[in-house]
Structure formats: structure tokens, C-alpha cells
KOLDOGU-956739 format. One record per residue: residue in three letters; residue number from 1; x, y, z of N, C-alpha, C in turn. Coordinates in nm, 3 decimals, padded with zeros to 5 digits, m for minus. Layout:
N
{type=ALA | seq=NUM | n_px=X | n_py=Y | n_pz=Z | ca_px=X | ca_py=Y | ca_pz=Z | c_px=X | c_py=Y | c_pz=Z} $
...
end
This chain:
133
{type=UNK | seq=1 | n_px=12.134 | n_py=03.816 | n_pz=11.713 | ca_px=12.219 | ca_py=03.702 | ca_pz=11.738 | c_px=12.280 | c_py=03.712 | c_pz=11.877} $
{type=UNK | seq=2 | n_px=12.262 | n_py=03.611 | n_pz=11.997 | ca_px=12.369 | ca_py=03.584 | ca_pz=12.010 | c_px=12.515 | c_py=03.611 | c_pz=12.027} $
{type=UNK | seq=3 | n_px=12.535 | n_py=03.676 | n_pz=12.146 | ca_px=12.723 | ca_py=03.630 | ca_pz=12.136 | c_px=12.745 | c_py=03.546 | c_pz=12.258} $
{type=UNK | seq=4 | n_px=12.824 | n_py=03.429 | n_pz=12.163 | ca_px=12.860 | ca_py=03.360 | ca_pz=12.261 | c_px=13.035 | c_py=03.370 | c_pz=12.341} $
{type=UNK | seq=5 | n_px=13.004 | n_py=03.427 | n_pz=12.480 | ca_px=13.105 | ca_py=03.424 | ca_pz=12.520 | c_px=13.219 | c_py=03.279 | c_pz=12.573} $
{type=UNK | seq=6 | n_px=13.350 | n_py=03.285 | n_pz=12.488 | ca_px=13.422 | ca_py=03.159 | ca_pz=12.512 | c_px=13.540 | c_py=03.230 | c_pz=12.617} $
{type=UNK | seq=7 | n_px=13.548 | n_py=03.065 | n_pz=12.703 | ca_px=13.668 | ca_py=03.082 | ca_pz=12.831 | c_px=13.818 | c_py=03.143 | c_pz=12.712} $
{type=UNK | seq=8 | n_px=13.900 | n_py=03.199 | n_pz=12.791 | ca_px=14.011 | ca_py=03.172 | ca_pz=12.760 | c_px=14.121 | c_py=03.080 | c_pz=12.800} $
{type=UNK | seq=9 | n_px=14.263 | n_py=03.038 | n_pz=12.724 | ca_px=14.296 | ca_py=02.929 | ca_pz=12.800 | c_px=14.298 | c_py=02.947 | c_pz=12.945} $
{type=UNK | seq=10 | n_px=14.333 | n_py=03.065 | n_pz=13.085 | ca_px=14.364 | ca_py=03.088 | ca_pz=13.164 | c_px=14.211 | c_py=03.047 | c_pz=13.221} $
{type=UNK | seq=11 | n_px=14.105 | n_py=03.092 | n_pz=13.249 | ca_px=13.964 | ca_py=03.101 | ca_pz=13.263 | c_px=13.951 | c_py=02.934 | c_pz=13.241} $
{type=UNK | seq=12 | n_px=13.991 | n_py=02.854 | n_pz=13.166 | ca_px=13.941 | ca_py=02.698 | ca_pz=13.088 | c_px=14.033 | c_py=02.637 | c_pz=13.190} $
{type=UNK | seq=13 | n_px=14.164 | n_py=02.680 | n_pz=13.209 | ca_px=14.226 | ca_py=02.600 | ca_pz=13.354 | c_px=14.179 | c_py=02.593 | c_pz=13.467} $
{type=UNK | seq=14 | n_px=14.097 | n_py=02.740 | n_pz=13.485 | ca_px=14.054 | ca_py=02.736 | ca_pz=13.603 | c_px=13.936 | c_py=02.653 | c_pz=13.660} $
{type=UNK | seq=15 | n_px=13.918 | n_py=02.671 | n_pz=13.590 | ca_px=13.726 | ca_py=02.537 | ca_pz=13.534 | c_px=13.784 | c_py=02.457 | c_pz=13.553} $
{type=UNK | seq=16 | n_px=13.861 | n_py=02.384 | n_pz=13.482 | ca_px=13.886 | ca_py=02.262 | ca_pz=13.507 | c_px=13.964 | c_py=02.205 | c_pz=13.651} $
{type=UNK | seq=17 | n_px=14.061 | n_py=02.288 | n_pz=13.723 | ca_px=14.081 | ca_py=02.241 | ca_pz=13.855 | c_px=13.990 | c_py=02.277 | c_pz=13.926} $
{type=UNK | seq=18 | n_px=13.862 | n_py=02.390 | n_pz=13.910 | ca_px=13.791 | ca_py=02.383 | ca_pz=14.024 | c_px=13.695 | c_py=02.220 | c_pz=14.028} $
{type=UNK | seq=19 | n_px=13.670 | n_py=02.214 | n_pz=13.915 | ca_px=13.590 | ca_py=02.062 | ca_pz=13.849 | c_px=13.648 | c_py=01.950 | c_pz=13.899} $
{type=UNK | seq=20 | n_px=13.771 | n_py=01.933 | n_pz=13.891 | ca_px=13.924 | ca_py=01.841 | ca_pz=13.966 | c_px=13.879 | c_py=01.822 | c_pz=14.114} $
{type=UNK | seq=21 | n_px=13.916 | n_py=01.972 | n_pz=14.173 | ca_px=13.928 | ca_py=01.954 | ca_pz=14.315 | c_px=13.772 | c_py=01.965 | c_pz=14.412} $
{type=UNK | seq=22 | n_px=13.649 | n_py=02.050 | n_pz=14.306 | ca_px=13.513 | ca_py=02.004 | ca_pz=14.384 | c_px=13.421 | c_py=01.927 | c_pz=14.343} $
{type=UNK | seq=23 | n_px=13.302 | n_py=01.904 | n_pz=14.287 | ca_px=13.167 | ca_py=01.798 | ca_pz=14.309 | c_px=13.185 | c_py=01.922 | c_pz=14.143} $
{type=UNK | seq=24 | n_px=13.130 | n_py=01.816 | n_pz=14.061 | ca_px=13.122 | ca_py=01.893 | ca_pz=13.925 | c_px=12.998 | c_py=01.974 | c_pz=13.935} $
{type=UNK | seq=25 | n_px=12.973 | n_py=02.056 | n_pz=13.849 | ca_px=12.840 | ca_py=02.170 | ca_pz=13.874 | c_px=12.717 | c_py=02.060 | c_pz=13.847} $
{type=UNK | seq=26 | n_px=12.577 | n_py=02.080 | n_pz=13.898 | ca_px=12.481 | ca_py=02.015 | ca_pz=13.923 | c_px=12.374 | c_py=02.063 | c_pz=13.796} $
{type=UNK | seq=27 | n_px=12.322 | n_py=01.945 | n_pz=13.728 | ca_px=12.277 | ca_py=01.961 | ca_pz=13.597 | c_px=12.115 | c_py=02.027 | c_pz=13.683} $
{type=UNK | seq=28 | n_px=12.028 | n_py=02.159 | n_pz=13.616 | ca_px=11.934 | ca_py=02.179 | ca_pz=13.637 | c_px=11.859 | c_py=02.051 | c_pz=13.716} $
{type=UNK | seq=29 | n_px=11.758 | n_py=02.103 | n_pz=13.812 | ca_px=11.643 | ca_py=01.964 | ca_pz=13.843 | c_px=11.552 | c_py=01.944 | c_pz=13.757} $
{type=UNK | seq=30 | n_px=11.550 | n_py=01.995 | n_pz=13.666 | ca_px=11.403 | ca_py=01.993 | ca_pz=13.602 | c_px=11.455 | c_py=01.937 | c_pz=13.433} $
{type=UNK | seq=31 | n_px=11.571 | n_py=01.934 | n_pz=13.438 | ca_px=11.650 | ca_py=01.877 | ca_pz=13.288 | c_px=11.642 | c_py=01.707 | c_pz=13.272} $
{type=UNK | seq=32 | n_px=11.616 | n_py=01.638 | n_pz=13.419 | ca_px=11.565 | ca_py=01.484 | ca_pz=13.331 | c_px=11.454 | c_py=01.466 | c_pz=13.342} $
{type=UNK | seq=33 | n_px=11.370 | n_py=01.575 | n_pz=13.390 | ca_px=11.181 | ca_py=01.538 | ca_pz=13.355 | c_px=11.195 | c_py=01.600 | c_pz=13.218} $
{type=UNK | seq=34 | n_px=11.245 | n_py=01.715 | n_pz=13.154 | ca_px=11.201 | ca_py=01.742 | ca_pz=13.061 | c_px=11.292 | c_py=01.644 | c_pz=12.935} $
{type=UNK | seq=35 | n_px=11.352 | n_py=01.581 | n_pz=12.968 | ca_px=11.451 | ca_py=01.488 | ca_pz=12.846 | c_px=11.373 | c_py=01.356 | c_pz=12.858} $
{type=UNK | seq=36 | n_px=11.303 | n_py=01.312 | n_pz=12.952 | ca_px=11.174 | ca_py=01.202 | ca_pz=12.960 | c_px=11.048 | c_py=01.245 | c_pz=12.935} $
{type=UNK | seq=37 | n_px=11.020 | n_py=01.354 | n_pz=12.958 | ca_px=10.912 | ca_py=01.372 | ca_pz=12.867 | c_px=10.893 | c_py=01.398 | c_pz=12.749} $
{type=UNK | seq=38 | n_px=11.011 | n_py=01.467 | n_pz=12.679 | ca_px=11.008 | ca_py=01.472 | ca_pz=12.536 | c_px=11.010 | c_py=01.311 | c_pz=12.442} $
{type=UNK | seq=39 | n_px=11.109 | n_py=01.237 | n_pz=12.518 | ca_px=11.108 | ca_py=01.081 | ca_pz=12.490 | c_px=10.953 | c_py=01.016 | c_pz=12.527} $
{type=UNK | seq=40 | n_px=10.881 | n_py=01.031 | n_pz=12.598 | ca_px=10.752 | ca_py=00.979 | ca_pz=12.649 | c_px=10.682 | c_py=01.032 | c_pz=12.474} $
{type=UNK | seq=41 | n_px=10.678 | n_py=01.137 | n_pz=12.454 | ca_px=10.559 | ca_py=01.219 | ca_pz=12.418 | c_px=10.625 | c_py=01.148 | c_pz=12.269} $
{type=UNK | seq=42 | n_px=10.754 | n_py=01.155 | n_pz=12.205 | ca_px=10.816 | ca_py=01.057 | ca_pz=12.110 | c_px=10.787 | c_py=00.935 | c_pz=12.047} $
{type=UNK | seq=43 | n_px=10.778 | n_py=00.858 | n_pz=12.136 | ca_px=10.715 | ca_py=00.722 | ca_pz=12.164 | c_px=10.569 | c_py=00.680 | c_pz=12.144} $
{type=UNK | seq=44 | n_px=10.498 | n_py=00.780 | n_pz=12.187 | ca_px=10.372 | ca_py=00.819 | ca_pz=12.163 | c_px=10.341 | c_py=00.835 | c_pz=12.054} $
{type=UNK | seq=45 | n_px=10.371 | n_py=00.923 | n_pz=11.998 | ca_px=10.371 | ca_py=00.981 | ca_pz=11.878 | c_px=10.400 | c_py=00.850 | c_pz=11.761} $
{type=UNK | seq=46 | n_px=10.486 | n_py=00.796 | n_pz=11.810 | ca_px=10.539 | ca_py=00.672 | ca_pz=11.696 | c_px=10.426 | c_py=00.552 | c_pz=11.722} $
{type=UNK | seq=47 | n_px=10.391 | n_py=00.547 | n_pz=11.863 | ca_px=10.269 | ca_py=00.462 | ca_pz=11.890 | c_px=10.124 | c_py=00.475 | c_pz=11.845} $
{type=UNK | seq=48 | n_px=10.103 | n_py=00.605 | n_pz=11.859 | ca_px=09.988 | ca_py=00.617 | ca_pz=11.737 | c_px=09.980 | c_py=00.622 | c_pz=11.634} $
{type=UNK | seq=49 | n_px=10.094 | n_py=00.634 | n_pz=11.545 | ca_px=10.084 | ca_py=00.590 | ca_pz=11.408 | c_px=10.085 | c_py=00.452 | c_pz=11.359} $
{type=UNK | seq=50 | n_px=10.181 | n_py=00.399 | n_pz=11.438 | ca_px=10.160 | ca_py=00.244 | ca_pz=11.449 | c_px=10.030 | c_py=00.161 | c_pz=11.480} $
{type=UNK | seq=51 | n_px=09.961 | n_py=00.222 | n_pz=11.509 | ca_px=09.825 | ca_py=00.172 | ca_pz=11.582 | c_px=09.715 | c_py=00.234 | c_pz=11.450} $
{type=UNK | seq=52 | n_px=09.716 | n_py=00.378 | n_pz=11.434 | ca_px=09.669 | ca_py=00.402 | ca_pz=11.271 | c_px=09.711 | c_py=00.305 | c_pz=11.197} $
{type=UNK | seq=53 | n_px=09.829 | n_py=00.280 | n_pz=11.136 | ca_px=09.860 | ca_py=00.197 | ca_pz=11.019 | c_px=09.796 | c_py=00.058 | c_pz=11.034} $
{type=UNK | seq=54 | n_px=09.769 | n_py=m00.029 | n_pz=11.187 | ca_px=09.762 | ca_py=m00.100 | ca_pz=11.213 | c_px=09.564 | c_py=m00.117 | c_pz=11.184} $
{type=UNK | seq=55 | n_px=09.513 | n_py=m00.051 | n_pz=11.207 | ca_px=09.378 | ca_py=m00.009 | ca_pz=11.214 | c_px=09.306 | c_py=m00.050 | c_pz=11.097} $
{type=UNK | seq=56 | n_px=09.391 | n_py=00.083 | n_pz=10.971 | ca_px=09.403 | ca_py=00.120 | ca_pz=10.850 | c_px=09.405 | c_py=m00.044 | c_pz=10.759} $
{type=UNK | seq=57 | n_px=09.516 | n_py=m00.122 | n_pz=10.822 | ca_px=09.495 | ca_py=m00.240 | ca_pz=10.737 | c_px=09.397 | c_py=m00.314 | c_pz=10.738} $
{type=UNK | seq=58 | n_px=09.356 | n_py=m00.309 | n_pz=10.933 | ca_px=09.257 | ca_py=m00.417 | ca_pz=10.921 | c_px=09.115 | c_py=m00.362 | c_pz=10.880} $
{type=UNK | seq=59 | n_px=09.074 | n_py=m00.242 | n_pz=10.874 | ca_px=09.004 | ca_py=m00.200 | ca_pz=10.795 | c_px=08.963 | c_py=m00.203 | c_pz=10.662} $
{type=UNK | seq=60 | n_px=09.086 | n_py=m00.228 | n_pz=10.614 | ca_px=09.109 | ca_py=m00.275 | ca_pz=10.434 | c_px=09.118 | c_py=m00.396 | c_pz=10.445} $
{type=UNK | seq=61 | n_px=09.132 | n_py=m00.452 | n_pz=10.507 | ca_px=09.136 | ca_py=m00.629 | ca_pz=10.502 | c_px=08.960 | c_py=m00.674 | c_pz=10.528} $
{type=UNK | seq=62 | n_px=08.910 | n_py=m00.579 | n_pz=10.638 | ca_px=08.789 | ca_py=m00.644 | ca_pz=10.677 | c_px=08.673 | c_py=m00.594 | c_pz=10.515} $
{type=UNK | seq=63 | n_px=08.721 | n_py=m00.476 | n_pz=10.453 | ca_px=08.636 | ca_py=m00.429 | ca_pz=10.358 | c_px=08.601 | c_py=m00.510 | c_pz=10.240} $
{type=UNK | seq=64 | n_px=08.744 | n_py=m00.577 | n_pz=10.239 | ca_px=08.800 | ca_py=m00.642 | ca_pz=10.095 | c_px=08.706 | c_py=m00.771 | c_pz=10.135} $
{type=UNK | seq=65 | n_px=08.723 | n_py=m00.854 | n_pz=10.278 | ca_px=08.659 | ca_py=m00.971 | ca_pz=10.252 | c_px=08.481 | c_py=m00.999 | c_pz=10.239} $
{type=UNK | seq=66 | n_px=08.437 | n_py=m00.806 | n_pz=10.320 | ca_px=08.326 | ca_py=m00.834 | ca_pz=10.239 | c_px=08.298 | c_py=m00.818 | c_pz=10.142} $
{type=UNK | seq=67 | n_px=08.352 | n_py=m00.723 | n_pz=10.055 | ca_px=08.360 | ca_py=m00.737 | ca_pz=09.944 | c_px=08.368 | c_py=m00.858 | c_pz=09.813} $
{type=UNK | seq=68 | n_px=08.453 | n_py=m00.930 | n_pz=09.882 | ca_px=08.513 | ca_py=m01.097 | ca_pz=09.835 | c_px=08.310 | c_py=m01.152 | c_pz=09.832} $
{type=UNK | seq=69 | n_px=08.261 | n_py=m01.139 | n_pz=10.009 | ca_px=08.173 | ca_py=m01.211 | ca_pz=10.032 | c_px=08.008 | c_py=m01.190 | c_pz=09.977} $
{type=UNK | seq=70 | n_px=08.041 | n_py=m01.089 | n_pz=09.943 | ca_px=07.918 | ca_py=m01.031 | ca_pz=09.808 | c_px=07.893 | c_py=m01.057 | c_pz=09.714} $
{type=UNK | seq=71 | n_px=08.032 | n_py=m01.075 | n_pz=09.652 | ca_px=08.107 | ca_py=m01.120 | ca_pz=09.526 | c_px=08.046 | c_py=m01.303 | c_pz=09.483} $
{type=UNK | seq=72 | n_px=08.070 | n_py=m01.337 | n_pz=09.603 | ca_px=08.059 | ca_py=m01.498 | ca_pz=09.602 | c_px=07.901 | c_py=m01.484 | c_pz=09.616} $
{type=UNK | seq=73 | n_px=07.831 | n_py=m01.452 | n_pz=09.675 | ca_px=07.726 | ca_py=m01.457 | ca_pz=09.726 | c_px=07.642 | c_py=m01.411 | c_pz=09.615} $
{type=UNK | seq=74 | n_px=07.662 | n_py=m01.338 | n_pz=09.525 | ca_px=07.583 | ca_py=m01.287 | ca_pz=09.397 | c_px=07.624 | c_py=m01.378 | c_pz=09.307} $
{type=UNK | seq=75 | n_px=07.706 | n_py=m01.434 | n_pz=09.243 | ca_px=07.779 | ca_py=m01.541 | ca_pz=09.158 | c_px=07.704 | c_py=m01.685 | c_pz=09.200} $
{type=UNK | seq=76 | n_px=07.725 | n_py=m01.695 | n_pz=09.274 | ca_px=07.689 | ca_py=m01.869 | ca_pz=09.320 | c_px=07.523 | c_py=m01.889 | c_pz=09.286} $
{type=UNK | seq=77 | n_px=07.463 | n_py=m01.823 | n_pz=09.309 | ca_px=07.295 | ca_py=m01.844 | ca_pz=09.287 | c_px=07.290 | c_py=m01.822 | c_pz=09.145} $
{type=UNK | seq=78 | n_px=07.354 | n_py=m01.764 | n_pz=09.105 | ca_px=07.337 | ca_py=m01.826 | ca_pz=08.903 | c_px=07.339 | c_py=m01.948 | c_pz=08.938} $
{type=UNK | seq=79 | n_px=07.460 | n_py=m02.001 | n_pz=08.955 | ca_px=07.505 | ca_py=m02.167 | ca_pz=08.923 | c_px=07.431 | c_py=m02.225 | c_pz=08.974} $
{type=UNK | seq=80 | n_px=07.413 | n_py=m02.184 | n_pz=09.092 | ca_px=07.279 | ca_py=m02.350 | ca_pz=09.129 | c_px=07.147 | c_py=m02.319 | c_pz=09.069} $
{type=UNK | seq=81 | n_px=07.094 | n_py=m02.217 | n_pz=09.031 | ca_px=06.946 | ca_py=m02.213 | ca_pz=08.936 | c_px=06.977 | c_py=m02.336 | c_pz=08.835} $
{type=UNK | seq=82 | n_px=07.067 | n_py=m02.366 | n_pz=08.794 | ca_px=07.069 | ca_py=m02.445 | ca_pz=08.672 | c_px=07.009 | c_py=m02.604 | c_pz=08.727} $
{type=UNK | seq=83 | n_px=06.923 | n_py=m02.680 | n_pz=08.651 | ca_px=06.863 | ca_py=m02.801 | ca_pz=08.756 | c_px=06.889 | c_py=m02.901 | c_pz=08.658} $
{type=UNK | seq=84 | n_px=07.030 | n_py=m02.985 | n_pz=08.700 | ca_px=07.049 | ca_py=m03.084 | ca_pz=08.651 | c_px=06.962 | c_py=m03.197 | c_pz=08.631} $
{type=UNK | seq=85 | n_px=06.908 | n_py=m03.318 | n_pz=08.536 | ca_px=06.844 | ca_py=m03.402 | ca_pz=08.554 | c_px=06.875 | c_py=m03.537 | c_pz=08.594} $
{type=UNK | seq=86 | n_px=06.981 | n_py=m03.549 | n_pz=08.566 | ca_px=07.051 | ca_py=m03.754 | ca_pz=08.639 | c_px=07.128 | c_py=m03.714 | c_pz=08.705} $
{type=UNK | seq=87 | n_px=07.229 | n_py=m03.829 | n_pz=08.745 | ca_px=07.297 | ca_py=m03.847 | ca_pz=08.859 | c_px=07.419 | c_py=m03.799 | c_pz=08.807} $
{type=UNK | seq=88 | n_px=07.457 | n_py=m03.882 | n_pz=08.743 | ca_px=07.581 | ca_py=m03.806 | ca_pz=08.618 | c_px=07.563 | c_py=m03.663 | c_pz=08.631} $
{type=UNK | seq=89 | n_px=07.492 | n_py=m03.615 | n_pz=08.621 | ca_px=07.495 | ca_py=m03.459 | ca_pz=08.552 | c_px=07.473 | c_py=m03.384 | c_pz=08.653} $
{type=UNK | seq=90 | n_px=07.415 | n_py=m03.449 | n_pz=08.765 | ca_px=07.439 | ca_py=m03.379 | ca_pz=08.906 | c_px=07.574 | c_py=m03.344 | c_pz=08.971} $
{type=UNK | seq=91 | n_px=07.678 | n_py=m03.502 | n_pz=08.929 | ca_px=07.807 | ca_py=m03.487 | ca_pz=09.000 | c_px=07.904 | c_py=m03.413 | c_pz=08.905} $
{type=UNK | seq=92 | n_px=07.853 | n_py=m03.429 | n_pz=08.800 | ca_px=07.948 | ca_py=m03.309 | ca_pz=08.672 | c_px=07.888 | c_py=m03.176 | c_pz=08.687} $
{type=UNK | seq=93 | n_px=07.721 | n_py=m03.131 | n_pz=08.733 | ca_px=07.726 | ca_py=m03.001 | ca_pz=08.740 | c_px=07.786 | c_py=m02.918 | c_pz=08.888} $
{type=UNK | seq=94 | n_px=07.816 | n_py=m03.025 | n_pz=08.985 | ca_px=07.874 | ca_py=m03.009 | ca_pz=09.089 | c_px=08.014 | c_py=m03.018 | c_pz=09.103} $
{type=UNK | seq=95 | n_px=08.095 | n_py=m03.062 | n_pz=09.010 | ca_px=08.255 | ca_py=m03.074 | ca_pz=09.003 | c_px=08.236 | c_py=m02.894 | c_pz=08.940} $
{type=UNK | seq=96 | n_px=08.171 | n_py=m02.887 | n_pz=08.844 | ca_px=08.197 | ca_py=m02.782 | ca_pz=08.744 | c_px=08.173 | c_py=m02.640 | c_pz=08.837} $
{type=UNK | seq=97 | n_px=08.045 | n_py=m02.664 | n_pz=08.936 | ca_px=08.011 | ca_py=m02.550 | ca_pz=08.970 | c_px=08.127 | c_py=m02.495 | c_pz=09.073} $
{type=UNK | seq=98 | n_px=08.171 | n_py=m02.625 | n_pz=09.148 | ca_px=08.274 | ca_py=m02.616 | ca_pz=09.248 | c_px=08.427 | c_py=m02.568 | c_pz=09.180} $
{type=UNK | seq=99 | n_px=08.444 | n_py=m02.615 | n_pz=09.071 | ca_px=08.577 | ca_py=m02.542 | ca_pz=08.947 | c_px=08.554 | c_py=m02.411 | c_pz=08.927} $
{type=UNK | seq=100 | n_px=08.445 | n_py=m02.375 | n_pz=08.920 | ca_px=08.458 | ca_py=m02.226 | ca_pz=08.899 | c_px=08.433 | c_py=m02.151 | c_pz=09.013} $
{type=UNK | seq=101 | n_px=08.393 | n_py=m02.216 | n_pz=09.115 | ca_px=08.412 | ca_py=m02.112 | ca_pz=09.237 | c_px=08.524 | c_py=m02.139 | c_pz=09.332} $
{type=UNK | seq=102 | n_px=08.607 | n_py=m02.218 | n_pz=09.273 | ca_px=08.793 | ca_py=m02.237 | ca_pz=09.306 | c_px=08.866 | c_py=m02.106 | c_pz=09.222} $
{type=UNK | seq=103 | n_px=08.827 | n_py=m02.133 | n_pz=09.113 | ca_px=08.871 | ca_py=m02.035 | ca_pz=09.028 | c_px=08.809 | c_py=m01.902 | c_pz=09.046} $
{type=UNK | seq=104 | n_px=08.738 | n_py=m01.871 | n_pz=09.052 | ca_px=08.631 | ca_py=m01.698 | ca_pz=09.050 | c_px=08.739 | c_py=m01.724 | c_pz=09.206} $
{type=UNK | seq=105 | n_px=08.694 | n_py=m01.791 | n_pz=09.297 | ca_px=08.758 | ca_py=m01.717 | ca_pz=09.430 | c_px=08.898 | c_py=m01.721 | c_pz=09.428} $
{type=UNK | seq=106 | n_px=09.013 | n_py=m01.763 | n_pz=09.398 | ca_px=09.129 | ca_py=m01.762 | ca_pz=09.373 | c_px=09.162 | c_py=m01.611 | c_pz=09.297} $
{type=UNK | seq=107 | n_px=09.094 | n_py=m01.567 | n_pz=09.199 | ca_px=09.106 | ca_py=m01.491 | ca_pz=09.104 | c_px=09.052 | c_py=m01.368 | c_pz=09.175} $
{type=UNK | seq=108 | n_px=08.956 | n_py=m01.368 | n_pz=09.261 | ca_px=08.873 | ca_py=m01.220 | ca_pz=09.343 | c_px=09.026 | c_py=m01.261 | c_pz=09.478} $
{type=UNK | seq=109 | n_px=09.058 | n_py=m01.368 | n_pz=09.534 | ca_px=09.179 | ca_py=m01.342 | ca_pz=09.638 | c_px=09.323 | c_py=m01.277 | c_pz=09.603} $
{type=UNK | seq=110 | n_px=09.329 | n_py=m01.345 | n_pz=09.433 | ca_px=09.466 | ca_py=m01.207 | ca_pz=09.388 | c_px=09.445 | c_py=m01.111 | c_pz=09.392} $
{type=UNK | seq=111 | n_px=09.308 | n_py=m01.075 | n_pz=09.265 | ca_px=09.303 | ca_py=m00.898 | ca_pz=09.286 | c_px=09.322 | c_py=m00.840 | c_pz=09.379} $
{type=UNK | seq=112 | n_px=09.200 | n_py=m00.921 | n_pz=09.519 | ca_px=09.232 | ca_py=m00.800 | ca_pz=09.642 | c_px=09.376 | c_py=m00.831 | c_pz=09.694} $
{type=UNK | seq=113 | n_px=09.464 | n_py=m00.936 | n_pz=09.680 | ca_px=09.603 | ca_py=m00.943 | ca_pz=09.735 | c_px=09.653 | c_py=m00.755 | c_pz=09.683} $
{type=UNK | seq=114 | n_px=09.675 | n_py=m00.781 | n_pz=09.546 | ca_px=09.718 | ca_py=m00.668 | ca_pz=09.456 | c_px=09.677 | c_py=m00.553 | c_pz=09.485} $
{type=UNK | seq=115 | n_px=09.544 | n_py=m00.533 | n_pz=09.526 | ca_px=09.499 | ca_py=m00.390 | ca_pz=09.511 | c_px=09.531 | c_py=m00.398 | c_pz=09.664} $
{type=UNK | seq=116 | n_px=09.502 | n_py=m00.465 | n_pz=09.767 | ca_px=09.586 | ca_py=m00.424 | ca_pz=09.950 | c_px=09.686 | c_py=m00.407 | c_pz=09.928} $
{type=UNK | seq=117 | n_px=09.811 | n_py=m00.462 | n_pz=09.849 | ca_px=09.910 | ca_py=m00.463 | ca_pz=09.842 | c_px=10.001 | c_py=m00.282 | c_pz=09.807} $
{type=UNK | seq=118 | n_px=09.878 | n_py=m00.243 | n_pz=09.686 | ca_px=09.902 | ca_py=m00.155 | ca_pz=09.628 | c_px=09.834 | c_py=00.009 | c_pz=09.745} $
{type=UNK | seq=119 | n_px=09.784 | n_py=m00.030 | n_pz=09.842 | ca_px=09.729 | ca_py=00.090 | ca_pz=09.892 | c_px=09.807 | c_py=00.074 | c_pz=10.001} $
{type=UNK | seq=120 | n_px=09.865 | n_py=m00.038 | n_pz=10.061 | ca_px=09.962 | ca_py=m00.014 | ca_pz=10.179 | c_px=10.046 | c_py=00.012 | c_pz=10.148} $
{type=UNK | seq=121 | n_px=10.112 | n_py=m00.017 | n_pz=10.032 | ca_px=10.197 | ca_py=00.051 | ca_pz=09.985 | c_px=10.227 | c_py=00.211 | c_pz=09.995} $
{type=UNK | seq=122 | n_px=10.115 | n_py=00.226 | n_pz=09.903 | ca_px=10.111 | ca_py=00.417 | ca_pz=09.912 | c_px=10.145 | c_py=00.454 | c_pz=10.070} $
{type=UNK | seq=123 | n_px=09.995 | n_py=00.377 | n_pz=10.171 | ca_px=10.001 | ca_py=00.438 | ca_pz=10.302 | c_px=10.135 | c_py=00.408 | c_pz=10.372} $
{type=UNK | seq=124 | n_px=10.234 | n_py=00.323 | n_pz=10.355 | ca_px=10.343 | ca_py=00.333 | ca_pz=10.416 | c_px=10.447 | c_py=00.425 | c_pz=10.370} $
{type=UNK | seq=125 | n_px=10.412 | n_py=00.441 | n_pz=10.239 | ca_px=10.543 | ca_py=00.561 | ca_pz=10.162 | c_px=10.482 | c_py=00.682 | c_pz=10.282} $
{type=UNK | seq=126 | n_px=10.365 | n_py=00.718 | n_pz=10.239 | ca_px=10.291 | ca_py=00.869 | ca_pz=10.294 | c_px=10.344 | c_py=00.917 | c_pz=10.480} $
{type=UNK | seq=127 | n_px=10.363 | n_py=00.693 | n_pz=10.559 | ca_px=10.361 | ca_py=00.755 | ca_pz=10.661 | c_px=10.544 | c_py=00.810 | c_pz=10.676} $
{type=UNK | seq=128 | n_px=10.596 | n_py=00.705 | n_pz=10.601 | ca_px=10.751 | ca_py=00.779 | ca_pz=10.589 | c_px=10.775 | c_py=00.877 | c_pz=10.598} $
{type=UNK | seq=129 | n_px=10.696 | n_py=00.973 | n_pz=10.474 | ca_px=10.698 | ca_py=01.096 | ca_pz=10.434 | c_px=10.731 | c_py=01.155 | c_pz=10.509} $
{type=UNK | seq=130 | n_px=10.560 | n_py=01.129 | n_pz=10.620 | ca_px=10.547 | ca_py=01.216 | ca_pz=10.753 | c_px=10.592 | c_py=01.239 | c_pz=10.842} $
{type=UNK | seq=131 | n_px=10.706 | n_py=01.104 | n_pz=10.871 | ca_px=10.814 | ca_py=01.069 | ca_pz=10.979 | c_px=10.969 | c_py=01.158 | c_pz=10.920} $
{type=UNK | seq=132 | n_px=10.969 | n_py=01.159 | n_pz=10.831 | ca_px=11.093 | ca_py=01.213 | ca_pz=10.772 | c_px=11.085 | c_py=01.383 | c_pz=10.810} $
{type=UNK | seq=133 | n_px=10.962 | n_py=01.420 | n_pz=10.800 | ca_px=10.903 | ca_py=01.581 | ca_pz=10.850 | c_px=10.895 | c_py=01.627 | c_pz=10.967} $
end
């Protein structure tokens, strides 16, 4: 350990009128490069995680919509194999086919709302974590 030597009051007066009557003592030269570079390298540090997290989503966003777009793309060619015969039954198998791919896609846009919802989640607790460390 350590001993730290303290002024006494006589020694603490003297400091202080020499401080009074000359130019106060001169902080190291090399003490505001190193208090800006620790802040630089700080900043950084918070900037690349921000830029990960940022990445990370659109990565999960771009996965999910192909995913979405597979989804649609395997589904829809059932429905049109089906070969209506009149006119009627053309514009009813076309309201119907178009109802369920309002619905199927509404229903594949919650899930993935829910399940992005649920993994940024985690990844923002995790990056906390890491910031708190």
C-alpha cells in the first residue's frame, strides 16, 4: 500500500499563498491527449456497438422478409392451380384467393413482428449487460 503523505495546516498555508501570489502549478503536457483519447476510444467503443445492433436488426429484418417471401411464394401457386369455369366464379375465386392472402400475409407480418420483437429484445438486454461491465 501506499502512504499517502498529507500537508499539514502550516505546509496547506503555504500552498496556498504560493498559488495566491504565483501562476498555479502547470497540469502535465501529456494529461489532455491522454483524457481525449480515452474519450475518443469511449465513443468508439459505444459507436461500434451501435452500428452492431444496427446491422444485427437489419439483418433480421432482411431474413424475416425473405422468409415472409418464400412463404408467399410457396402458398399462392396452390391457389391459382385451382381453374375456375365462369365469370362469376372467376371473380369469387379471385376475391377469395386475394382474402386469404390478406389474411396468410397479415398473420406471417405479426408472427415475424413478435418473433423480431422478441430477439431484439434479448439483443438489447445482452447489450446492456455488456455496457453495465
Amino acid at each position: 500500500m501506499k502512504d499517502k503523505r498529507y500537508l499539514n495546516e502550516e505546509d496547506l498555508m503555504q500552498l496556498i499563498a504560493d498559488v495566491e501570489e504565483k501562476h498555479m502549478v502547470q497540469a502535465p503536457f501529456y494529461l489532455k491527449q491522454e483524457i481525449l483519447h480515452k474519450v475518443r476510444v469511449k465513443s468508439d467503443k459505444d459507436r461500434e456497438r451501435a452500428l452492431k445492433r444496427y446491422f444485427f436488426r437489419y439483418s433480421f429484418q432482411v431474413a424475416l422478409a425473405t422468409a415472409a417471401a418464400i412463404l408467399v411464394l410457396i402458398f399462392v401457386p396452390v391457389e391459382l392451380r385451382k381453374k375456375p369455369q365462369s365469370v362469376e366464379s372467376v371473380s369469387c375465386h379471385a376475391n377469395a384467393v386475394a382474402c386469404k392472402l390478406r389474411q396468410m400475409s397479415s398473420n406471417i407480418a405479426e408472427s415475424l413482428t413478435q418473433l423480431s420483437n422478441l430477439v431484439l429484445i434479448k439483443e438489447e438486454q445482452k447489450y446492456e449487460k455488456n455496457e453495465e461491465e
